[in-house]
N, C-alpha and C positions, 0 to 999 in steps of 0.2 A: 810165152817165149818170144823172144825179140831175135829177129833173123840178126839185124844189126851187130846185138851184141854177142852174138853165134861167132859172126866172122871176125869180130875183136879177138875174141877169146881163141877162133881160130889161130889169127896171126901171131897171138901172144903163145902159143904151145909151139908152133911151126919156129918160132924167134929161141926157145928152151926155158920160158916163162911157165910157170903153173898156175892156169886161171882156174882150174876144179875142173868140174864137170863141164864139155863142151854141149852145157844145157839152155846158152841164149839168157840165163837169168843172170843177172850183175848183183854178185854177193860179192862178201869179204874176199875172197880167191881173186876173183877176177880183179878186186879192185886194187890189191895187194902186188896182183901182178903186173897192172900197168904202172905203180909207183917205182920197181923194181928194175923194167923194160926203162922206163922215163929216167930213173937214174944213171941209167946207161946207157943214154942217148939212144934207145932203141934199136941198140945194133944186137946180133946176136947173141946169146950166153955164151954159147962156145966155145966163142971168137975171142972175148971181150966179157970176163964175168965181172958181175960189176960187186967190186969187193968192197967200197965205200961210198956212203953217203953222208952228205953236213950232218953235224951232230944234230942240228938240233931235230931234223926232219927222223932222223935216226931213230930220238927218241919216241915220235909220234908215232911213226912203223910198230912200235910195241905197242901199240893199241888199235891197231887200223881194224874195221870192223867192229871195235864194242859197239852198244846197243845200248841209250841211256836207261832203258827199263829193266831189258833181257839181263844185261849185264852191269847192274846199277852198282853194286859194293865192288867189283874189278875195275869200274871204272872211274870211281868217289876215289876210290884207296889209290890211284894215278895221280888225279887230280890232286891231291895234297900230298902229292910227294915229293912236292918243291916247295913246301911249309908252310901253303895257305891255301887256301881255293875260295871260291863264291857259293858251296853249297850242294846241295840236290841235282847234277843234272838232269832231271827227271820232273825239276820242279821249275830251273829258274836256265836263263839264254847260257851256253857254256862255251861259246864260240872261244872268246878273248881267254876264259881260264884253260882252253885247250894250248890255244898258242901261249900263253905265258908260262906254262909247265914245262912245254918243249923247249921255251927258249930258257929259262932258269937247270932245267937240266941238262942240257946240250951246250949251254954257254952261262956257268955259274957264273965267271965275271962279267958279264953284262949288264949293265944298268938298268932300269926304267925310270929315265928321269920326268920330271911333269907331270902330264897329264894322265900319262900311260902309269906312272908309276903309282899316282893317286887312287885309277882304278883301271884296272888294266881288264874288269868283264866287260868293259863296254867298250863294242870293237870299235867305235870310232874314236878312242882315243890312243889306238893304234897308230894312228896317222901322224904321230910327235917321235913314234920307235925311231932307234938307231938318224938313218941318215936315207937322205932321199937317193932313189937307183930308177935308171929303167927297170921295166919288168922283167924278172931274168928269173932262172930258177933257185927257187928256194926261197925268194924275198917275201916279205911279207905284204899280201893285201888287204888293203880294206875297201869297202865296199858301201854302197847306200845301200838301205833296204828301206824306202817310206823317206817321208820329208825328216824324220827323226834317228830312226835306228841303224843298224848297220851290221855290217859282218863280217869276221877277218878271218883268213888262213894263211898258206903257202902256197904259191905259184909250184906247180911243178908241169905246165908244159902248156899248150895253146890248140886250140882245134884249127884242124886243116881249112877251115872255112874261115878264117881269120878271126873272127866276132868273138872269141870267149877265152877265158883261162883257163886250164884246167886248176880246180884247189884243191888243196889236201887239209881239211879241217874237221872241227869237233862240230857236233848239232848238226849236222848237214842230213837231212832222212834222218833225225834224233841219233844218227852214229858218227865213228870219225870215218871218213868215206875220201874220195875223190868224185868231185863231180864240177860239170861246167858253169861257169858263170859270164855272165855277157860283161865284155869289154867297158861298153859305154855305162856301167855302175860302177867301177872302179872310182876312188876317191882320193887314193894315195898307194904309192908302193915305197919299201921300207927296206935297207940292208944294216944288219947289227956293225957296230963301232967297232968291236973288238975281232972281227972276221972280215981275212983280206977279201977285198970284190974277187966276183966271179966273173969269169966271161962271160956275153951275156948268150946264153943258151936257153931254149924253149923247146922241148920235145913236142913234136907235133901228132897231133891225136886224133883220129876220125871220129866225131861223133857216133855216140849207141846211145846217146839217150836225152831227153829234152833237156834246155837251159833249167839250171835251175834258179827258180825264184819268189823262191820266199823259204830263209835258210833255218830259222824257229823252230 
């Protein structure tokens, strides 16, 4: 049990969020509920229930939590339900086929053109998406992971310590999760063509849990 993430999950039930059980362990609940709080600028339910989010983020909310093993055919049969995928999550990296799902089904006319479109598992080809943004919520990052590889999600808010994103992506602890990544691996941020900009908004997030790094 992590004291830490006790008092997240506190503030997120006291907010009218449902993190689960206030049992300090960061599962699917918890994680589901700070994407939820985060859409909503953190303010309370209430107040301010927060009744939309980007589509394409939207779509990934329908899987937040799978499991590439626990829940490998629930979450293959996702994967190709935007008419291609790269495979096994279970066997091969599924970062980029996570975000190319979400964005093909939340934003069917959006293109991938180049390098991204060539091959859109390999997250650093992320970095040609749509059009360059500051980081704001919902845009897309990518990231180094090694002089070589890399790894993309969605921005959906920043720790109060300044130094991290929070992401919303696939492969992340082998599920789609939210979890922190440090600032200074950042390698590009990304907003779709066919979606007017957003303001730029970062929900801010107290750490419960180490940076993470190494997203495989």
């Amino acid at each position: 049990m992590s004291h830490g993430i006790y008092l997240v999950q506190q503030g997120l039930a006291e907010l009218g969020y449902d993190p689960g059980p206030l049992d300090g362990l960061y599962g699917p609940k918890t994680s589901a509920a700070i994407m939820a709080a985060g859409a909503n600028g953190f303010a309370p339910k209430t107040m301010q229930p927060a009744t939309y989010d980007l589509p394409w983020l939207a779509e990934g909310r329908k899987v937040m939590g799978l499991h590439e093993t626990r829940d490998n055919a629930e979450l293959r049969a996702w994967l190709k339900s935007d008419g291609k995928t790269l495979g096994d999550p279970d066997a091969l990296p599924w970062c980029g086929d996570f975000v190319e799902t979400c964005i093909k089904r939340g934003l069917p006319g959006e293109s991938l053109p180049g390098r991204v479109g060539e091959n859109p598992y390999f997250a650093r080809n992320w970095a040609s998406f749509g059009r360059d943004t500051v980081p704001t919520y919902g845009c897309v990052l990518v990231f180094e992971r090694g002089p070589n590889s890399g790894h993309v999600g969605f921005c959906v808010g920043e720790a109060t310590t300044g130094d991290a994103f929070m992401v919303f992506g696939g492969n992340q602890g082998d599920t789609v999760s939210v979890v922190p990544i440090a600032k200074s691996r950042m390698i590009a941020s990304r907003w779709p063509t066919t979606f007017p900009a957003r303001p730029i908004h970062l929900p801010r997030v107290t750490l419960a849990q180490a940076l993470s790094t190494n997203e495989a």
